[in-house]
C-alpha positions as CSV (number, residue, x, y, z in Angstrom):
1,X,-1.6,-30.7,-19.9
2,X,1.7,-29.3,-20.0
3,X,0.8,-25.8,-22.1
4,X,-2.0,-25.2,-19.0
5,X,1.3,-25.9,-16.3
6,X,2.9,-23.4,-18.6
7,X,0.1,-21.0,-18.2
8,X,-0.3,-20.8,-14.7
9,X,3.6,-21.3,-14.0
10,X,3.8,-17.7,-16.5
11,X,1.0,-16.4,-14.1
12,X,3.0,-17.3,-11.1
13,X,6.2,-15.4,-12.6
14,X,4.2,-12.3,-13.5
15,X,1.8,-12.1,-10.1
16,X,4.3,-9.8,-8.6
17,X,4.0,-7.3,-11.1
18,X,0.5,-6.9,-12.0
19,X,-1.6,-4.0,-9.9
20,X,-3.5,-5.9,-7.2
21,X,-7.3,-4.5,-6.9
22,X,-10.2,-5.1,-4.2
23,X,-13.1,-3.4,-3.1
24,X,-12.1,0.4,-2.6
25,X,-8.3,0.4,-3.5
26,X,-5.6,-0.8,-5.6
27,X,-1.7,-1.8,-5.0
28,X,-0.4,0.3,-8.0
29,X,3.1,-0.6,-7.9
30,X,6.3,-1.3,-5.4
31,X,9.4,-0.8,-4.7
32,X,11.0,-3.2,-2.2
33,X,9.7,-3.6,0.6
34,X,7.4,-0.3,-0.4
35,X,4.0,-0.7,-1.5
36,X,2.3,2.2,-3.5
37,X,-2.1,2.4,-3.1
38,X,-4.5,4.4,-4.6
39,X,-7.7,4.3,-2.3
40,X,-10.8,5.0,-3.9
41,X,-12.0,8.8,-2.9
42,X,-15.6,7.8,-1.5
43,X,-13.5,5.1,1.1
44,X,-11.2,7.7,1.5
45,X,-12.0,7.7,5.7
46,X,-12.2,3.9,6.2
47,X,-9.8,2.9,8.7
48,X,-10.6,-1.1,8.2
49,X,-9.7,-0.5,4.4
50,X,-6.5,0.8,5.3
51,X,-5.9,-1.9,7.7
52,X,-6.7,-5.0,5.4
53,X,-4.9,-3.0,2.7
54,X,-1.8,-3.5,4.9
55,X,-2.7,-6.7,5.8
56,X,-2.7,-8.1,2.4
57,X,0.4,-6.4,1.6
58,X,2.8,-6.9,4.2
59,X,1.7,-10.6,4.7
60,X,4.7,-13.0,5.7
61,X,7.2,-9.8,5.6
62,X,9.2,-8.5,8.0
63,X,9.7,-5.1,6.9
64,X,7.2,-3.7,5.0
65,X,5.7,0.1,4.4
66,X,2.4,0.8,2.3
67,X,1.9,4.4,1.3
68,X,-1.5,5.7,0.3
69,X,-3.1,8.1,-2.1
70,X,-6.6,9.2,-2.5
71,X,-7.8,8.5,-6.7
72,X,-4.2,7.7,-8.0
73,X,-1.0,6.9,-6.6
74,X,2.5,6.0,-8.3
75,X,4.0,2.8,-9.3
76,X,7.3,3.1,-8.2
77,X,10.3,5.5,-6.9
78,X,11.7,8.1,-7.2
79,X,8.5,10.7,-6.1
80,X,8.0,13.2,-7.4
81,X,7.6,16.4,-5.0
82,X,4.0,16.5,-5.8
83,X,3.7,12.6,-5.1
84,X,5.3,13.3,-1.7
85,X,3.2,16.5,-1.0
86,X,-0.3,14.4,-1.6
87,X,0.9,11.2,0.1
88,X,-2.1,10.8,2.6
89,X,-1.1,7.8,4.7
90,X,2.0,5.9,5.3
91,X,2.6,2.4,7.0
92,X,5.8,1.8,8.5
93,X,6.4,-2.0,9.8
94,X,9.8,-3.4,11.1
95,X,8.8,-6.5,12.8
96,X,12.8,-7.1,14.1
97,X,12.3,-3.8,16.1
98,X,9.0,-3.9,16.7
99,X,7.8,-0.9,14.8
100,X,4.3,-0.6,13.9
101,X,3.3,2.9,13.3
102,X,0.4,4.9,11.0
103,X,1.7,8.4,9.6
104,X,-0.6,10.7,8.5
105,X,-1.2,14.0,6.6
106,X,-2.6,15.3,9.8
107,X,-3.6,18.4,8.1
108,X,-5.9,16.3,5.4
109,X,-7.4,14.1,7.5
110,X,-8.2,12.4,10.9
111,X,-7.7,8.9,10.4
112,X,-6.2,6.7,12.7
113,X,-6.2,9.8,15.6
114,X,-5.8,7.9,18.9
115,X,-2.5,5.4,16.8
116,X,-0.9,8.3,14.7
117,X,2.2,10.3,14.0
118,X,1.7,13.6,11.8
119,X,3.9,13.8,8.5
């Protein structure tokens, strides 16, 4: 009994640093309070994916920023330029302030149009 409480208390230890997957993405890595996503390239314009992507990310914290990639994305800082120049979307969240906010490569894509800034 006590080698299984072992196991799972190891699992518990290392959860924060294994990549998490679902359906259509993957947290690849963070930083912080900075999360780092690869979204699959067919889900590429799913705005929900996004959303619950952020959702499961930022849960319980206050300040929080999830940055997405389409295929691949980095698992930590610095960026490369090349990492920053392919950055598609990026979450911003500061709950003390009340900042919510969806940037976007507005020249790659239209998603979240009517609740964006351009980057």
């Amino acid at each position: 009994m006590k080698s299984i409480a072992k196991v799972f208390f190891m699992m518990a230890i290392c959860l924060p640093t294994i990549a998490i997957a679902g359906d259509g993405y993957k947290i690849t890595g963070r930083s912080g309070s900075i999360f780092f996503v690869a979204i699959d390239a067919a889900q590429q314009n799913n705005e929900n994916l996004y959303r619950f992507t952020v959702g499961e990310a930022c849960a319980g914290k206050a300040i929080c920023q999830v940055q997405f990639w389409i295929s691949k994305a980095p698992s930590k800082l610095p960026l490369t330029d090349a990492q920053v120049a392919s950055r598609l979307v990026h979450w911003q969240q500061n709950l003390h302030i009340g900042l919510h906010r969806w940037l976007v490569k507005c020249s790659s894509s239209n998603l979240f149009a009517k609740e964006r800034e351009c980057m």
